[in-house]
N, C-alpha and C positions, 0 to 999 in steps of 0.2 A: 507454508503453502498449503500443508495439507489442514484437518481438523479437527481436533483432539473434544472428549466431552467424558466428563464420568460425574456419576453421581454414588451416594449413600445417603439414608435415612430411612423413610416409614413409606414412603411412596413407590410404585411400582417403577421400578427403574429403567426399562425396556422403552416406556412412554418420554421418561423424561431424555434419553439417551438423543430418541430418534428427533424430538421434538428441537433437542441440541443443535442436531446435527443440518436439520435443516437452516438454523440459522446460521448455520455456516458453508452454507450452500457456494453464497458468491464467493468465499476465496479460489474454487475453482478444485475439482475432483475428478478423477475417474472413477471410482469404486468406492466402497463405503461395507462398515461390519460394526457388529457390537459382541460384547462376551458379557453373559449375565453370571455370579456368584452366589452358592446357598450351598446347599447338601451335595448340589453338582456343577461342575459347569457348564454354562449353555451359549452356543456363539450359533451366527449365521453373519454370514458374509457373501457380498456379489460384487460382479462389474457393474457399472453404469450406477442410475440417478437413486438418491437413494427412495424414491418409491420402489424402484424394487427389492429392497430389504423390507421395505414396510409389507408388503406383499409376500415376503417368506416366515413374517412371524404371525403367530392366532397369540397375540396377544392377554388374549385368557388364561393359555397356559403356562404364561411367565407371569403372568401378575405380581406371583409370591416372591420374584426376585426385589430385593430390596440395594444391592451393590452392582454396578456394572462400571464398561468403559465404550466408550464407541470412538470412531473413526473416520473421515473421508482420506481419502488417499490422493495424491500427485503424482503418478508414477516417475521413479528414479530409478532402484536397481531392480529391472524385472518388468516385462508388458505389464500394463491393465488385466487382470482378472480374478477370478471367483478366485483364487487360490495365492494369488498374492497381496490379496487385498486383506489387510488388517483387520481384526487383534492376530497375532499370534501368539503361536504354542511350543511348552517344551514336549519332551516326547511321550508323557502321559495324559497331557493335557491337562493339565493340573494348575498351570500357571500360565495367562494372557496377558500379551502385554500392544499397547499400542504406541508407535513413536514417531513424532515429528522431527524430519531431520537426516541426517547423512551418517551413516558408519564406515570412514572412508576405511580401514583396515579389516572393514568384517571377513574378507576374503580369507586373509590369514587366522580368524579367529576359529571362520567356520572349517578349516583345513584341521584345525586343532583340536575342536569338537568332533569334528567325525571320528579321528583317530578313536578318543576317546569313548566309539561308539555310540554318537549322538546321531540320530536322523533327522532328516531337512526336510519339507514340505513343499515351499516355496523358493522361488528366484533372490528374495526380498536379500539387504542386508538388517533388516530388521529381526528375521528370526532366528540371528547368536545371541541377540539380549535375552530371549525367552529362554536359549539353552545356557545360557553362561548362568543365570539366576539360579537354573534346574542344578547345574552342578555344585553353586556354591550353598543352594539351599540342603542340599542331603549333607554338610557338613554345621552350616550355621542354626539349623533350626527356627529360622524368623526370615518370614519375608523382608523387613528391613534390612538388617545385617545381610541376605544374599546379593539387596538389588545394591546395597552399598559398596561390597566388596567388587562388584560386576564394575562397576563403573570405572575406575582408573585402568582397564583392559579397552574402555572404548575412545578410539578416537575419531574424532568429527562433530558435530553437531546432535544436542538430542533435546526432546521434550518428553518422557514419558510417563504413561500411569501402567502400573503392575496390579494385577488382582490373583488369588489364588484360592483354592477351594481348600486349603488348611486354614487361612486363613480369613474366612469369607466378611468380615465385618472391619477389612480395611483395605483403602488405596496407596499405593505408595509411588506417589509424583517426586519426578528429578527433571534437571532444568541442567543444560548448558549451551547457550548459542538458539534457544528454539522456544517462544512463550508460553507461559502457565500462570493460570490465576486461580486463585481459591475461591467461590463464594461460599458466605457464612451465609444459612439461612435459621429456620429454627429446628434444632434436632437434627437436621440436616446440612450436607453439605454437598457442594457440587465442584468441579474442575477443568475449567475449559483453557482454550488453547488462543480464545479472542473473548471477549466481553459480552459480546452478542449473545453468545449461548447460555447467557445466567442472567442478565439481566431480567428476562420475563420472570423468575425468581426472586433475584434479590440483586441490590444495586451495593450490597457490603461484600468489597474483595480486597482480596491479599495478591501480590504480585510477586512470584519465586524470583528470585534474584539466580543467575547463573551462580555454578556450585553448590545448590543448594536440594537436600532432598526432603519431602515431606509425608509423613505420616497421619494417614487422613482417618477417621470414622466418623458415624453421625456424632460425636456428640462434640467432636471439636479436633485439632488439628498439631503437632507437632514439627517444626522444621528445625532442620542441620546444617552444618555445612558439610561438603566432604570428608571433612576430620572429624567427623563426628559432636563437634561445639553445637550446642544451644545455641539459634538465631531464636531473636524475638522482631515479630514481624509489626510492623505500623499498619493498621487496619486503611483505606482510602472508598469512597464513595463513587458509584458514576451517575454522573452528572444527569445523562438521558434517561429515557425509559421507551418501553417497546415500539410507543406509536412511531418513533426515530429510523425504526429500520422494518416498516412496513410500506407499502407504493400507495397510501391511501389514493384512491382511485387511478395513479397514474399506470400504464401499461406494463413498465419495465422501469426498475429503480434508477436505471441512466437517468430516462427524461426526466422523472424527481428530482432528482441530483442539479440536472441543468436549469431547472425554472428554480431550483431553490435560492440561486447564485445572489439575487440581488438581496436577500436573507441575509447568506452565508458572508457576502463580502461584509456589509455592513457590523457579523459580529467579529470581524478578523479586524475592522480598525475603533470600532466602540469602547470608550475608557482609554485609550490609546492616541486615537489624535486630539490634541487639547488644541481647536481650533482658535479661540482666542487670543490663547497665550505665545499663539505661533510656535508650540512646540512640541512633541512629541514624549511620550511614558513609555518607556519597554524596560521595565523594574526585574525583570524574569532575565536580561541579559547579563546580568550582577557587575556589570564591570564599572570600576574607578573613573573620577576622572583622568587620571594620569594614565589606565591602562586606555579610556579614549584616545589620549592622546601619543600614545605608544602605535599605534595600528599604523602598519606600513604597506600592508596586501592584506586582501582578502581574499579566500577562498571558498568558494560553495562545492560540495560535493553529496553527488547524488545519484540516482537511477533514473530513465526511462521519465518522464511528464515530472519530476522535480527535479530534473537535470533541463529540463527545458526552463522551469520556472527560474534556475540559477540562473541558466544567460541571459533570460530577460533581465536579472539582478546586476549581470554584468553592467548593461548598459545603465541600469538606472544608478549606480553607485560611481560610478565612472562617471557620468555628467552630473549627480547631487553631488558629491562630495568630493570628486578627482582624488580618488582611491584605487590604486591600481588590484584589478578583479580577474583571476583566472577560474574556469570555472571546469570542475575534474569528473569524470567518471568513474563513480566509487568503487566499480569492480577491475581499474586499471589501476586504483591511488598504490595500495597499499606493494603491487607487484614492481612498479617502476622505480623504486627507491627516490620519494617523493625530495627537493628541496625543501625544508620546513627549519624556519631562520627567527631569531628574536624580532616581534614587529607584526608577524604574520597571525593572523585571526581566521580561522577557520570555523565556515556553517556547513553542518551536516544536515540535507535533507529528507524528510520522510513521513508521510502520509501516516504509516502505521505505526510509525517509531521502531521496526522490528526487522527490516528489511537488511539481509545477512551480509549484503556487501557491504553499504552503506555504514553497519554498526562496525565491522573491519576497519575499515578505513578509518572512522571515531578515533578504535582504539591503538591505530597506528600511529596517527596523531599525537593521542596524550601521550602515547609512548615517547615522543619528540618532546616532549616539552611544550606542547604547543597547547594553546587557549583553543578547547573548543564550544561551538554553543550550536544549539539543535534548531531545528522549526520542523514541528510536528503538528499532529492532529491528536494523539491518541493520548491522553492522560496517564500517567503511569506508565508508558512502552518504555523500554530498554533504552532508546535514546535518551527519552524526557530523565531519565535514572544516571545515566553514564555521563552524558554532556555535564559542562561546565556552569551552564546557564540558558537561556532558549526563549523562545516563543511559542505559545501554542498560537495555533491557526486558527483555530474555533469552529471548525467546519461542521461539526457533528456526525453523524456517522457515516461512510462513504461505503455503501453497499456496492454498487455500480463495480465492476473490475476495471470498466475503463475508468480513470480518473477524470472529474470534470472541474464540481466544486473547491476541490481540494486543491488543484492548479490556478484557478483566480483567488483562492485567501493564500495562497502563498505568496502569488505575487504583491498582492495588500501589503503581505508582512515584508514582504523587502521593501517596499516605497514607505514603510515607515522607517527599515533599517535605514534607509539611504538618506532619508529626511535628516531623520537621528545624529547620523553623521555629519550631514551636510551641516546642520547648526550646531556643532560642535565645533565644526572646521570656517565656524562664521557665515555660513549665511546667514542674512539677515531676516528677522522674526518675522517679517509685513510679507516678504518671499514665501518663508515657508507655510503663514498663515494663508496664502492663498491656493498653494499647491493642495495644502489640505480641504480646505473649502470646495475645491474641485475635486479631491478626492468624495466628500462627503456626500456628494451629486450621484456617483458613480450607479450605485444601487436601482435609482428612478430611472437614468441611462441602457444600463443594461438590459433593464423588466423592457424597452421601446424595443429593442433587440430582441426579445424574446417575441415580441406581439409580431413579428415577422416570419412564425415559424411555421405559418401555413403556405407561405410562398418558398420555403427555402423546401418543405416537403415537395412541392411543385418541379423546382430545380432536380430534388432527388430522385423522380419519377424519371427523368429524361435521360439520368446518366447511372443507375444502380446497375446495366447490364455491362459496364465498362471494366475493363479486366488492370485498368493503370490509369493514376494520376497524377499530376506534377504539382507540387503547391511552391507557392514563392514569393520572398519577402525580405524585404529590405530593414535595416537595422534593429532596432527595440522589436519588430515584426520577424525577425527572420525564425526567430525561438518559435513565434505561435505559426507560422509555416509548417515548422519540424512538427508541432503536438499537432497542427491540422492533419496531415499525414500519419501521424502515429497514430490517431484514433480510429482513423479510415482503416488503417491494416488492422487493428487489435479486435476491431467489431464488424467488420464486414469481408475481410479475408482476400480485401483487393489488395493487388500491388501499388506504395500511392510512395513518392520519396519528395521532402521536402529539401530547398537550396536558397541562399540568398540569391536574389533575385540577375545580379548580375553575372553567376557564376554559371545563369543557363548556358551562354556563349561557350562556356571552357567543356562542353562534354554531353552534358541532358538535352542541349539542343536536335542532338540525332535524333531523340525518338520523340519528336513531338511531328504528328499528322493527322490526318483529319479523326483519329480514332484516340487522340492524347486529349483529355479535359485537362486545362491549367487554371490550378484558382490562384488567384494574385491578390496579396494586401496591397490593396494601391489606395490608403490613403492620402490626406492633404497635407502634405508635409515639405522639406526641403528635399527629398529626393522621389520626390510623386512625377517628377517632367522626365526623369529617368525611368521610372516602372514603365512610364507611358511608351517609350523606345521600347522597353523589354516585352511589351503587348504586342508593340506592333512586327516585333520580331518572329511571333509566336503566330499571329496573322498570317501573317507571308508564307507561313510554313502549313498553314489550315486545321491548325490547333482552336481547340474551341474555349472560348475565355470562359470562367467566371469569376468576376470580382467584388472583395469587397470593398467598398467606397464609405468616404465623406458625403453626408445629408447634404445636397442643392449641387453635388457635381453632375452638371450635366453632361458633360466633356465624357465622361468613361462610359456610354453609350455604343459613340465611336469605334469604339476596342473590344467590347466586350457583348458578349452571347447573355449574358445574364448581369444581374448586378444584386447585392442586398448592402444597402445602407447602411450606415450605424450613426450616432449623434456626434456632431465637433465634439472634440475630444483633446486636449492636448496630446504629443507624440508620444511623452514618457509614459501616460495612464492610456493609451489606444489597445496596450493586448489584454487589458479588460473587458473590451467591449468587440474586437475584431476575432477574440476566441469563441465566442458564443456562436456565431454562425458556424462556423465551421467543426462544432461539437453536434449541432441540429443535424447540420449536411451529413455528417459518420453518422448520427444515429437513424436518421430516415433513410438514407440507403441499407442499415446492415437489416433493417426491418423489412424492408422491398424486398431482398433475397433471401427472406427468410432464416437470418442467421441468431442464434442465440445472444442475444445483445448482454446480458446482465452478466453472462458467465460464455466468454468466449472460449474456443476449444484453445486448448493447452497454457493456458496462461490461470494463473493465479492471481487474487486481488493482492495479498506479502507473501513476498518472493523471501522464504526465512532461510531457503538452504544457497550455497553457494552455487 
C-alpha cells in the first residue's frame, strides 16, 4: 500500500528519491520522508502530499548525496504525521530504514528493546527494525549480517531498504509478503516497491522473491536467501515506458483509464481468440488435456472490483461450459477452513499481482493440493510467480486507484476462460466462433458508449449533491450493480449499495423516496419485463430512476427520470458495455464535489498488508 524507492550511483539522489516517489503517488499516502547517506546522514520527513517534502529540501545542499531511501506512508500502527512518517531511526541515527508492511509482534520486540535501553520516537511498528539492526550491528559489524540476523525476530509482513552512515555506498533490500524490485541501470541502480518508480530510468529489473535479502551498490547487486545461500536472480524487461503512466492531456488518470477501455479490451483477447478456428489459445494456463478434463468446480478468488469480475465469471462459466463456479472472498478464504477436493481448479484475482489477501489465499490453496492459476495485470507480481499457470490481462498500467480498465480485461479473460472450457466440454466450433466474432465488435461498441459521456456528465450535475444510491441488477448485471456502487463510494465518498435487482423487496425497499436515485441495469433480455416491475415499484415509492437501456427501447422512458443507452449486445458480453456508464456517472460526480478522484482518501491502489 504504501511506497518504497531508493536509489545509488553518480546522480544526486534526493532528486531521483522524490521523483520516485511521486510516481507512486496513486497507490495512495498520507506522509512521505526520504534519508540521504554520505559522511552524514540527512532525512526530512512530513504529513501530507509529498510537495511538501519537496518544499522542506534546498536541494542544492544535498546534491553531493549519491545513496538514499524514500517513502510514502498508509498509516497502520500510529496517526499520520511528521514523526511517524518514514525512514526511521536507531538511536544515533546512524541507520534508516524504510518498510512496507505489518510487524504484527513489534509490540513485544519493542517492550524488549527498551529494556535494553533503546529509545522510541514514533507510534510506528516500523521503528524496532531500525533498533533490532542498531543492536545486532554493534555485535556483527556489517550492515548485512545486522539486517540478516534482525529478520527471524520479525513477524508479519515486510519490504525493506536499510542504509547507514558506516556503511554509505550500500542498500540492503529484504522481501517477505511486501514487493521489491531492482532496477539495473548503468553504474547505477535503483529499488522500488512498484515499477512505475524506475521505469523512467530503466525498463531492466530484477524482482525479490519472498525470503530473500539483497545487497545493493552502484555497481551491481548481490541476493540471498535467509540462510544465507547465493540466489541468482533472472534479469525480466518491462514491457511499457513513461508515456504509460502519464494523463497525456486527460484531467485525472481515471478518465484515461476509462476511454482507454476499447484499447485495453481489445489487447486482453488479441492472439487469444482464433476466430476462425472457433477456438481459443490460453498457452499461459499450462494445463493437460486430461487435467481439462479432470475440473469439477471452479473457483475464483479475489478483492474488491476482481471479486466482482469473478461473479460476473460465475455466470459466464456456468452457462459456456456448465461448470459448477463459487466465487470466494480472499480475505475470508483462507480463515474458514475452505473445502478444496480432487477436481477443483482455482483462479486467483488481481490487478497488481501483490495484493496480501488474495496471495494468502493462493498459498492456502497450493497448500491443499490444489491447482492454482492467476489473472493479473502486472508482469512479474508475486502472483504471476507463485500461481501455477495464469493469464495476464494486458491492461497496461492502472494508475487510477479506482479500478476501471483492469475490471473489463478481466472480464475478457474469463469469456475466454469460459469459451475455453465450454469447447473442451463440446461446444460446437460454428458456436464458439461466433461468440467470438461478437466478442471482437466489443471494442467499436464500447468507444459508442464512451461518446455518450457528455450526457451522462449532464445526469451527474443533477444528482452529485445526493448523500445515497441504490444500483440494481439482475443476473450477469448484478456484479456490475455491485462495482457501479463501489465506484461511487471509493471516489465520491457517497453512500451508494448495490443488490440484485429483485432483492429490493426483501429490505432496501424502505429507504428509497423521493431523495433515493436508483440506477437500474435493465437491459433487453429474458428478465427485462421483470426489472420493469422492479421500476415501477421504485416509482410508487418516488425514487427517482436512472437507467441503463438497450439502443431503440423506447418503452424505459415510461419508468425512468433519465436513461443512457448502450448497443445490442448479447446477455453474456453486456457488463462490457453496461460498466462504462456507470464508471463516467462515479467519475463525474466525484469531480462535481470536488473530491480527489485519482487517489481517494484512505484507500490505496495494492492493498499489500492484511
Amino acid at each position: 500500500m504504501c511506497g518504497i524507492v531508493g536509489y545509488i550511483g553518480s546522480r544526486s539522489a534526493a532528486e531521483i528519491i522524490i521523483g520516485g516517489l511521486k510516481r507512486l503517488e496513486y497507490r495512495g499516502y498520507d506522509s512521505s520522508g526520504l534519508a540521504l547517506v554520505g559522511d552524514e546522514l540527512f532525512y526530512k520527513k512530513t504529513k501530507g502530499k509529498i510537495k511538501f517534502l519537496e518544499e522542506k529540501i534546498d536541494f542544492s545542499t544535498v546534491a553531493h548525496f549519491r545513496t538514499g531511501i524514500g517513502h510514502t506512508r498508509w498509516a497502520t500502527h500510529g496517526a499520520p504525521s511528521d514523526i511517524n512518517a518514514h525512514p526511521h531511526f536507531d538511536c544515533k541515527q546512524h541507520i534508516a530504514v524504510v518498510h512496507n508492511g505489518i510487524i504484527e509482534n513489534y509490540a513485544a520486540i519493542k517492550t524488549l528493546l527498551m529494556e535494553k535501553g533503546h529509545c522510541f520516537a514514533s507510534e510506528t511498528d516500523t521503528e524496532v527494525i531500525a533498533h533490532l539492526i542498531e543492536m545486532y550491528y554493534q555485535r556483527d559489524n556489517s550492515l548485512l549480517e545486522a539486517v540478516r540476523n534482525s529478520l527471524p525476530l520479525l513477524e508479519g509482513t515486510y519490504g525493506i531498504l536499510v542504509i547507514s552512515v558506516h556503511e554509505p555506498g550500500k542498500i540492503i533490500a529484504a522481501r517477505k509478503g511486501s514487493p521489491l524490485i531492482v532496477g539495473i541501470g548503468s553504474e547505477e541502480l535503483f529499488v522500488a516497491s512498484d515499477a512505475s518508480a524506475v521505469v523512467e530510468h530503466t525498463r531492466r529489473v530484477v524482482y525479490l522473491d519472498d525470503g530473500e535479502i539483497a545487497e545493493i551498490t552502484a555497481h551491481g547487486f548481490t541476493t540471498y536467501d535467509f540462510n544465507k545461500k547465493l540466489v541468482q536472480k533472472d534479469e525480466s524487461h518491462i514491457s511499457w515506458d513513461i508515456k504509460a503512466i502519464e494523463k497525456q492531456g486527460f484531467p485525472h488518470f481515471m478518465l484515461k483509464e476509462i476511454f482507454e477501455q476499447p484499447h485495453t479490451i481489445r489487447n486482453a483477447f488479441r492472439g487469444r481468440a482464433l476466430i476462425e478456428e472457433g477456438e481459443v489459445r490460453l498457452d499461459g494456463l499450462r494445463l493437460t488435456p486430461e487435467e481439462f478434463g479432470q475440473v469439477q468446480r471452479i473457483l475464483f478468488v479475489a478483492c474488491g472490483t476482481s471479486w466482482h469480475a469473478g461473479l460476473v465469471g460465475e455466470y459466464l462459466i456456468e452457462e459456456f461450459a456448465r461448470i459448477p463456479v463459487e466465487v470466494e472472498y480472499a480475505s475470508e478464504f483462507r480463515y474458514r477452513k475452505p473445502v478444496l477436493r480432487k477436481g477443483d481448479l482455482v483462479f486467483v484475482i488481481s490487478q497488481s499481482g501483490e495484493t496480501a489477501d488474495t496471495l494468502a489465499a493462493l498459498r492456502e490453496a497450493k497448500s491443499r493440493g490444489v491447482k492454482v492459476l492467476g489473472i493479473t495485470n502486472v508482469v512479474g507480481s508475486t502472483i504471476a510467480r507463485e500461481t501455477d499457470g495464469g493469464v495476464y490481462i494486458h491492461a497496461g498500467p492502472e494508475i487510477g486507484v479506482a479500478s476501471t480498465k483492469a475490471f473489463t480485461s478481466q472480464i475478457v479473460v474469463i469469456v475466454l476462460i469460459a469459451l475455453l472450457f465450454a469447447r473442451k466440454n463440446d461446444m460446437p466450433r460454428e458456436e464458439v466462433r461466433e461468440y467470438l466474432r461478437e466478442l471482437e465488435k466489443i471494442p467499436e461498441l464500447v468507444q459508442t458508449v464512451l461518446d455518450r459521456n457528455d450526457e451522462i456528465r449532464e445526469i451527474a450535475e443533477k444528482y452529485y449533491t445526493r448523500t445515497n444510491f441504490l444500483y440494481l441488477g439482475r443476473g450477469v448485471n448484478f456484479p456490475v450493480a455491485l462495482e457501479g456502487a463501489l465506484k461511487l463510494k471509493e471516489i465520491s465518498y457517497i453512500h451508494a449499495e448495490g443488490y440484485p435487482a429483485a432483492e429490493m423487496k426483501h429490505g432496501p425497499i424502505a429507504l428509497i423516496d423521493e431523495h433515493m436515485p436508483v440506477v437500474f441495469i435493465a437491459i433487453k433480455d429474458e428478465v427485462y419485463r421483470k426489472i420493469i416491475s422492479n421500476m415501477e415499484e421504485v416509482r410508487a415509492r418516488k425514487g427517482e430512476i436512472i437507467a441503463i437501456a438497450t439502443e431503440g427501447d423506447s418503452e424505459i422512458h415510461r419508468y425512468a427520470s433519465h436513461v443512457i443507452y448502450i448497443p445490442t449486445v448479447s446477455k453474456l458480453f453486456s457488463p462490457l458495455l453496461t460498466v462504462i456508464p456507470l464508471q463516467l456517472l462515479a467519475y463525474h460526480i466525484a469531480v462535481l464535489r470536488g473530491c480527489s478522484v485519482d487517489e481517494p482518501r484512505n484507500l490505496a491502489k495494492s492493498v499489500t498488508v492484511e
